[in-house]
N, C-alpha and C positions, 0 to 999 in steps of 0.2 A: 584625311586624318584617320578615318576609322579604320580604311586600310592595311594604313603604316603600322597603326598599332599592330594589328591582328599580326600580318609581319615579326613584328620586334617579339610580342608573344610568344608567334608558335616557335621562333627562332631559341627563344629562351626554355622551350621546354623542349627544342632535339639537342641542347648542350645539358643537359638535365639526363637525356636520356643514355645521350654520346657519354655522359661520364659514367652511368649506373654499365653501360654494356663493358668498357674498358676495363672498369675493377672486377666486373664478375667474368671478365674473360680468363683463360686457361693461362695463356702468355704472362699475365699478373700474377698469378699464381703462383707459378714459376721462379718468375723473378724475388718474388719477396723471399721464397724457400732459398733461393739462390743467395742473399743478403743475410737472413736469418742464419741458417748453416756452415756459413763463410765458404761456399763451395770455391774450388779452384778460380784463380785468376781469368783463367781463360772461358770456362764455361759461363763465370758473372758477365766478362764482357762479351761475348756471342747474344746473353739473356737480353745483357742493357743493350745490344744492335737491333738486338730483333723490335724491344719492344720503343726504342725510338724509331725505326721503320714502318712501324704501326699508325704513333702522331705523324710522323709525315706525309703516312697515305692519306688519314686524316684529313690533316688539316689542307693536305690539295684539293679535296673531294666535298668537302663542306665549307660552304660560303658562310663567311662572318665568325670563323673560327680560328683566329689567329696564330696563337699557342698553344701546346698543350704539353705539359710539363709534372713528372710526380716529384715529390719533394718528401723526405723522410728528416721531422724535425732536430731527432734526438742525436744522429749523425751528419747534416746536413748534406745529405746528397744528394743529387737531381741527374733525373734523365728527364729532358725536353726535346721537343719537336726541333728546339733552335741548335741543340749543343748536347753532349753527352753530360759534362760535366759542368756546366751551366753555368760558363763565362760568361754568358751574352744570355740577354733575354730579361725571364723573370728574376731569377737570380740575386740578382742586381735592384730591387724592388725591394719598399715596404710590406706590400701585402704580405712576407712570409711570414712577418710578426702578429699577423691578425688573424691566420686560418681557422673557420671552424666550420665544421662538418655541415655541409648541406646546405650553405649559404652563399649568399652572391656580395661581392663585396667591391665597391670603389674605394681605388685608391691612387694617387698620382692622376687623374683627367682616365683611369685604366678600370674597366670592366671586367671580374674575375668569375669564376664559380668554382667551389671547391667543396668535395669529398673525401670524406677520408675512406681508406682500404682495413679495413674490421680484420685483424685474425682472430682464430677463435682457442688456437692449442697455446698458446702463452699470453697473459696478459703485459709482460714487460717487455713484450717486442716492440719494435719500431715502426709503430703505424703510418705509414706515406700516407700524403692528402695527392689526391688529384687535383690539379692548377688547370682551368680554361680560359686562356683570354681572347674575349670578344672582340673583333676583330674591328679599329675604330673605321675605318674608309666605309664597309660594310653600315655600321651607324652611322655613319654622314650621309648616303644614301637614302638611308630610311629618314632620318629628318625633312633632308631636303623633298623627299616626295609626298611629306605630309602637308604641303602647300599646296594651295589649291586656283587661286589666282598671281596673277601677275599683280606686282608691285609689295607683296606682302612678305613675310618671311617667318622661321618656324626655328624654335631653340628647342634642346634639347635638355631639359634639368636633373636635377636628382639632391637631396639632401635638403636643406635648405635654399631652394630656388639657384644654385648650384649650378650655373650653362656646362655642360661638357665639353663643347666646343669653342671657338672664340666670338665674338658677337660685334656687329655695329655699332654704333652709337643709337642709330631708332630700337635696335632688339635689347641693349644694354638698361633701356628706359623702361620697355617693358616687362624687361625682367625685372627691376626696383621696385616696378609696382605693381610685380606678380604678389612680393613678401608681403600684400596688404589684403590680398583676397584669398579665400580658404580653401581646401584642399582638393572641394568639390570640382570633378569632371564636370565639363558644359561650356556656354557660351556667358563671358564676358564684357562690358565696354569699358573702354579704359581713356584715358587723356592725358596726352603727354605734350613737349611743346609744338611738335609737325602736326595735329589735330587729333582727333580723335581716334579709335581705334575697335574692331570685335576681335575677342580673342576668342581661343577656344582651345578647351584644356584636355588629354585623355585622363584615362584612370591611371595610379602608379602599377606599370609593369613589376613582375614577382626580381626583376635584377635591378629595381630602384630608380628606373626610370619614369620622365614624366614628356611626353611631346604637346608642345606648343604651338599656336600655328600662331599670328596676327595678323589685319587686312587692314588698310584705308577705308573707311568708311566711305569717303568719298569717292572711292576708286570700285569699289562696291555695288554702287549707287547707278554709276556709268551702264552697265549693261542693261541694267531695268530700264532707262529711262529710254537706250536702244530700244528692247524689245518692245516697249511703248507705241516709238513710233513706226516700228516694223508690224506691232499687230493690225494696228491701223492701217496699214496700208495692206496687209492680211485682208480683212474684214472689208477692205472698199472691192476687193480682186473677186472675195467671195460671193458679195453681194450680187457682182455685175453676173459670175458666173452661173449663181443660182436665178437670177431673172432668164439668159439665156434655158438654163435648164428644165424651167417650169414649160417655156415656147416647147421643145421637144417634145416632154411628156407630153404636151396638151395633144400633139400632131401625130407622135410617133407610140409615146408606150402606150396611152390609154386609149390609140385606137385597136393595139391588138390584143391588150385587158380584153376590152369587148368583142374580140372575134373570138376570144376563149372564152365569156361566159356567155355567148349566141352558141356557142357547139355545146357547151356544159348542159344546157338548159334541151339542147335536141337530144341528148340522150336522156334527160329525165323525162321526156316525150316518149322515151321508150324506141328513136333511131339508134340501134347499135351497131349500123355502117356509117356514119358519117366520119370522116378526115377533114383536116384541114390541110390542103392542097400544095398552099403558099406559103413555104418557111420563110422566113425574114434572115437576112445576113444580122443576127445580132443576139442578143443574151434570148430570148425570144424560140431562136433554132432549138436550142434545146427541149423547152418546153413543150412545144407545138407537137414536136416532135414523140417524148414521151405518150403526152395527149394519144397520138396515133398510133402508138404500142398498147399502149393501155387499152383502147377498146378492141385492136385485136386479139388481145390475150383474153379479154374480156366476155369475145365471142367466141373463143376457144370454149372457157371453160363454161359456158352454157350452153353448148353444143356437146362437150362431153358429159352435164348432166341430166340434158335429156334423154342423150344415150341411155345413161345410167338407168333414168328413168322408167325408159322404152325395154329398157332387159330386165326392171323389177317385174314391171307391169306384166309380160308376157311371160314372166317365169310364175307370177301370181294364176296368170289364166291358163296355163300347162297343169298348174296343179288342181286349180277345180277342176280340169277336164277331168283328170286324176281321180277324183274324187266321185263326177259324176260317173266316169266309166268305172263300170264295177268289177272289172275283169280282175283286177289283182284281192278288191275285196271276196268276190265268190271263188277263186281259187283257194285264198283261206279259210274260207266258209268251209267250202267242200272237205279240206283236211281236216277239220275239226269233225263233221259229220263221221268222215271216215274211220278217224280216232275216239267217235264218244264212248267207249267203251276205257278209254284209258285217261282217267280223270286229272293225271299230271298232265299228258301232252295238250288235251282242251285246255287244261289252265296256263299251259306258257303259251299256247299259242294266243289266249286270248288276252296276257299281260304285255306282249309282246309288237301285238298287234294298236293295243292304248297306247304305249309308249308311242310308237312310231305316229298314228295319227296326230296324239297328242302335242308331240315338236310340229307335225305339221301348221300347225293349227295357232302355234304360237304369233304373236305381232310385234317382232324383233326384228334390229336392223343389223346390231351386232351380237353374235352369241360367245360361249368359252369353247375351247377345243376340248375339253372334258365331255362339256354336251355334244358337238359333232359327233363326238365319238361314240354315245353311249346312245345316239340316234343310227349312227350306222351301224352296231351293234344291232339295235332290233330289227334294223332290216335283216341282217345276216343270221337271224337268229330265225325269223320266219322263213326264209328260204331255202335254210337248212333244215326245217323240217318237212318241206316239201319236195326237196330236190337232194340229191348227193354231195352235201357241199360241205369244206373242212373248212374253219377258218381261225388265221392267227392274227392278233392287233397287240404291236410291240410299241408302246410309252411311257415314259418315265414320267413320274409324277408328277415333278414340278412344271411340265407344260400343261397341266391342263388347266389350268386357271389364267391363259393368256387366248385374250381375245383372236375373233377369227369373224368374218360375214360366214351366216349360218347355208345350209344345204351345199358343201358344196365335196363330201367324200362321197353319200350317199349317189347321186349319178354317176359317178366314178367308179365307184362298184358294182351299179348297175349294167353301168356299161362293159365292166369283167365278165361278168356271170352272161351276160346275153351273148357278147360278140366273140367272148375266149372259153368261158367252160362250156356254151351250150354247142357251141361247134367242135369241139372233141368229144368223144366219148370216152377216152381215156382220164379228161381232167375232171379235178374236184377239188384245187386249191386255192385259195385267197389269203393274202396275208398283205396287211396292213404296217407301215414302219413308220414312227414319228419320231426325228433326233433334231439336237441343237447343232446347227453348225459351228466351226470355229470363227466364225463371224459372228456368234450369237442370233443366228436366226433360225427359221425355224423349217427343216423338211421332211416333206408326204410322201409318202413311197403306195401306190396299192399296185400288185402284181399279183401274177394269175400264169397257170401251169399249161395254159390253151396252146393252141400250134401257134403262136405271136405274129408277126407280123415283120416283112421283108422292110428293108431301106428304103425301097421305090414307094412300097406303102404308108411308111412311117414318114415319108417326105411329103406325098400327096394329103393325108390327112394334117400334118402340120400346116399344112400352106390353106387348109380348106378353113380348121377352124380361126386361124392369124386372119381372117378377112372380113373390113369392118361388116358386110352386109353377108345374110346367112339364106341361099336360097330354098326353094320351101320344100320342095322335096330333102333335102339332106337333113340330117338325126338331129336335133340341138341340142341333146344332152352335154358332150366336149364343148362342143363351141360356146354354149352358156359359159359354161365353168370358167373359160378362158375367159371370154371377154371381161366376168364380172372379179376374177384375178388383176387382169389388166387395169382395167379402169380404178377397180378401190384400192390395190399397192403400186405395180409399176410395172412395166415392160420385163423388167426381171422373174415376176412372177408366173408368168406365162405358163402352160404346161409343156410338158417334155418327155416323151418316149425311148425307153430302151429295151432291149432283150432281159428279160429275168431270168432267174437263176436255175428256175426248169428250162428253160426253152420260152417262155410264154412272152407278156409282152409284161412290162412296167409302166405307169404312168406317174411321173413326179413331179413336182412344184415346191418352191423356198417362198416363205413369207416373212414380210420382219412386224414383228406385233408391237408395234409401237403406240397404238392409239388407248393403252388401259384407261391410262391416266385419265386423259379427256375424257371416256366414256364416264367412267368413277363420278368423275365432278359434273357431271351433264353440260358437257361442252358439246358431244356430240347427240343429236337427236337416238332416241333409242324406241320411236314408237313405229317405225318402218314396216311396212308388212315383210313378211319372210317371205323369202323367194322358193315357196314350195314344187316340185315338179309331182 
């Protein structure tokens, strides 16, 4: 029922729509100037061809649209879908005496909607109505589908309980004694002399229609009392199959329930090799399975933290050595002695020399690239007053307030100055690059004007520090850097050697700074010792 209406509805509002597009078409237009004007004989009838070729595309294209017809009262003339000059068809109907503008109208068992065409440059011209008739086989359809069981049947009204179409003797009954119940859509019972009856009413469609359905109550009744004794027989099938099902479980799932919480329980024992061996053919495989990725990953990544670990720790104890060997502090010393006569140079060098301790000394796990920076700074700032050394550090502002694990330009630099400017004589430059990639991440550039370093070289040192274990004789400056690249963003961050733009060598790396956030909110621990060298 509910359906059918919706159906008969939207049907009534694409002839609503179908008439508003036809009159505000160009074609119409035309035609009335062509009427109004009295244009030639020939040009009117071309106008009236075209625009009954129009209803005929029409009304082939749109289901339930039977006629379509204009009619101009004041001269009575019509072009239709049926007929130019409308021998046949509407013509020949009442409705032309009832037309009014925007309404739908029964008349003859015949379903209309009609428009009229507005000019606006003359009031005493001859305003044509558009004529739609609703197509009846199209509404016998929709009746008939508003039926929902067998044996029942469904009318169609309008007006005064009004059937549209013709009726039986049991629907002729119910419609007698539709006239005694009110206008409300809904459900019904009714009595007539073949027994009783549910009716069920829609709301009046906007074209005056009303669908009906009615059923046998007893015929009604029939299927319930079916599904009755079918649930019943339902419920005895369940029964048996749910006893069968409990025996399973008892045998089959809840014994390997308990082979997954005896494994669950070895790992809270603190076993992080145990497997389970024996996947089962069944829902089961999957999980077992999981199970057995799960603690491999598991012992992945606690193996890579104690890596992590193993490289704070020994980056911790490189720098007390640092600390205790005083070689770099008495070298500063010494310059200061040698400059006490120049009370600026003792004073940078001794500001210079706080800063640097100072970050060392800090207990951070993560820093800003601001501070990196303004830490490798003071190294470069001490070293150049003791040695012949230039240096440039190119950043744009807005990265320096994105996170970075702390110490890790300063080696990097150190390692320029030792292995590239102090083996030329010639060299004396450092420059420093930090830019955004077009991925939005972030790269290091420090290069040095030293005699750089061949491909053979640049191969064997990449492949030295790429290797998880670092043996003891070789420098751990690089190979630090790298691993604790690796391990805290990813294999992408690795370091990477090129030729710089002196001749000398480049060392560079891309980081993506993703972790502010978390740090911000103390998601990420921030009380880590720093990894001083």
């Amino acid at each position: 029922m509910e359906y059918s209406f919706d159906q008969l509805d939207q049907k009534v509002k694409e002839i609503e729509l179908e008439a508003s597009a036809v009159l505000a078409s160009e074609d119409m237009k035309l035609l009335q100037v062509a009427i109004v004007d009295q244009e030639d004989i020939y040009s009117y009838v071309m106008k009236v061809k075209t625009m009954q070729q129009i209803f005929q595309e029409k009304q082939k294209t749109n289901s339930g649209m039977a006629e379509f017809a204009l009619y101009w009262p004041k001269t009575q003339k019509m072009v239709s879908s049926s007929s130019i000059y409308g021998s046949t068809g509407i013509k020949e109907k009442k409705v032309l005496n009832n037309l009014k503008d925007g309404k739908w109208i029964i008349s003859e068992n015949e379903i209309y909607f009609c428009k009229k065409y507005e000019t606006k440059w003359a009031e005493d011209d001859d305003e044509p109505y558009l004529i739609i008739r609703m197509e009846r086989d199209w509404l016998y359809r929709i009746k008939n589908m508003a039926s929902g069981f067998d044996g029942g049947g469904t009318l169609c009204l309008y007006d005064d309980k009004q059937s549209l179409f013709p009726v039986n003797s049991e629907s002729a009954q119910i419609q007698g004694k539709m006239k005694e119940l009110d206008n409300e859509p809904g459900m019904h019972e009714l009595s007539i002399e073949n027994g009783r009856y549910q009716v069920v009413t829609s709301d009046i469609a906007k074209n005056g229609l009303t669908l009906v359905t009615h059923y046998p109550l007893s015929k009604m009744l029939l299927p319930v009392n079916n599904i009755t004794y079918i649930t019943g027989a339902v419920l005895s099938v369940a029964l048996l199959l749910g006893a069968l099902y409990l025996l399973m479980y008892n045998r089959n799932i809840l014994m390997q329930l308990n082979m997954l919480t005896y494994k669950l329980k070895r790992v809270e024992d603190g076993d992080w090799t145990t497997q389970i061996t024996q996947l089962p053919d069944n829902e089961f495989y999957y999980v077992f399975d999981q199970f057995n990725h799960m603690i491999i990953h598991m012992n992945e990544l606690f193996n890579e933290t104690l890596k992590e670990q193993e490289l704070r720790m020994q980056a911790e104890l490189e720098q007390l050595q640092l600390q205790i060997n005083p070689h770099f502090l008495y070298n500063s010393l010494s310059y200061i002695v040698t400059v006490a006569e120049e009370p600026d140079a003792v004073r940078g060098m001794a500001v210079h020399l706080s800063r640097y301790y100072r970050y060392c000394t800090k207990k951070k796990m993560i820093t800003t690239i601001k501070e990196e920076v303004s830490y490798a700074r003071s190294y470069l700032e001490i070293m150049a007053m003791r040695k012949r050394i230039r240096y440039n550090i190119d950043m744009p502002q807005d990265i320096g307030e994105l996170p970075i694990i702390p110490l890790i330009l300063e080696p990097l630099i150190e390692n320029a100055i030792e292995h590239g400017l102090e083996g030329c004589e010639s060299a004396k430059q450092i420059e420093i690059v930090i830019r955004w990639t077009s991925d939005q991440d972030v790269s290091f550039s420090i290069s040095d004007d030293g005699e750089g370093m061949t491909k053979e070289q640049i191969a064997v040192l990449r492949e030295r520090i790429s290797r998880k274990e670092r043996k003891e004789e070789e420098s751990v400056g690089l190979w630090n850097v790298n691993q604790r690249l690796i391990n805290y963003y990813s294999k992408s961050a690795e370091l990477g050697f090129k030729r710089s733009r002196w001749g000398g060598l480049t060392v560079y790396f891309t980081i993506r700074p993703e972790r502010k956030a978390e740090i911000a909110e103390g998601k990420i621990e921030n009380n880590a010792g720093i990894n001083c060298r």
